[in-house]
C-alpha positions in Angstrom: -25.6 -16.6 -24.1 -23.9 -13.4 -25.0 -24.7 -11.8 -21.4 -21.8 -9.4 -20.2 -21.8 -9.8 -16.3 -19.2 -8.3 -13.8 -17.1 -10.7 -12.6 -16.2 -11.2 -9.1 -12.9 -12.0 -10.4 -9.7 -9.0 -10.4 -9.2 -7.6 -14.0 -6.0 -9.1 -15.5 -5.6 -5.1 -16.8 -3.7 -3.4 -15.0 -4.7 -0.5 -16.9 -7.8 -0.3 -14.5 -6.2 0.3 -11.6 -4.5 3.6 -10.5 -0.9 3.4 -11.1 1.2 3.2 -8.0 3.2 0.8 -5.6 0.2 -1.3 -5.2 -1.4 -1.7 -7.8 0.0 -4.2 -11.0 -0.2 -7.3 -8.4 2.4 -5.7 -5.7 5.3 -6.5 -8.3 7.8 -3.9 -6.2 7.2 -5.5 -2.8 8.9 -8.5 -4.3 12.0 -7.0 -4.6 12.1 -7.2 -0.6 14.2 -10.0 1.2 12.4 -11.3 4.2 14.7 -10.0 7.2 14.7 -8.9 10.4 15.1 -5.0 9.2 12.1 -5.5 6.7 8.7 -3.8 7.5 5.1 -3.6 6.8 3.3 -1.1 5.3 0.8 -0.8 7.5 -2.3 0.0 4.8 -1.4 -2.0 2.2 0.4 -5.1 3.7 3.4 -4.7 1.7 7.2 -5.5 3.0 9.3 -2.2 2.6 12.2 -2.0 3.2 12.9 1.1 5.7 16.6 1.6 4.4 15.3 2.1 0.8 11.9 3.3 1.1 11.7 7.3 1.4 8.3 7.1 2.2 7.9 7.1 5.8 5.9 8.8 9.0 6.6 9.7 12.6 3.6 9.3 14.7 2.8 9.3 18.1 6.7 7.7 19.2 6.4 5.4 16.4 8.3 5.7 12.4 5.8 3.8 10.2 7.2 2.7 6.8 5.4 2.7 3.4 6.0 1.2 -0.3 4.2 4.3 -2.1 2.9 8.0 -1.5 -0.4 6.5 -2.4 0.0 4.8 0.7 1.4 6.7 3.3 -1.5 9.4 1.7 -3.8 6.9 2.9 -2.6 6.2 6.2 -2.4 10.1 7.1 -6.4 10.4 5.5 -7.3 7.6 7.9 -5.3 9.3 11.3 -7.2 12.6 10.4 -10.4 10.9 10.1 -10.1 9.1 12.8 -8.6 12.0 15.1 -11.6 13.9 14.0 -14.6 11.2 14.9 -12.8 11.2 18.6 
């Protein structure tokens, strides 16, 4: 059977994903040592590291931490929107 299907399986091409911090199987957040001072990005999962990464937010009291633009972006997109459906 010659029957091309999707698979439910991730592309090994990393070509199909937008290039940024997250994508290419999170290859920078392994650059992190597990510490104490090490923190989450909080849309992606990633550890960052908040000495290094200059990707980083103030809200509400709080200094979150990210591994990419793409991903604080993300996390300012979904405050708005969520500010907005209050």
């Amino acid at each position: 059977m010659s029957v091309n299907q999707a698979s439910d399986k991730p592309s090994d091409n990393v070509d199909d994903a937008p290039r940024d911090c997250c994508s290419a199987a999170r290859t920078c957040g392994s650059t992190v040592a597990t510490t104490a001072a090490a923190s989450i990005d909080p849309v992606c999962g990633m550890q960052v590291d908040p000495a290094t990464t200059p990707h980083r937010l103030a809200q509400a009291g709080v200094e979150h931490h990210f591994c990419s633009a793409h991903c604080r972006q993300a996390f300012v997109d979904s405050s708005a929107q969520a500010s907005a459906t209050r």
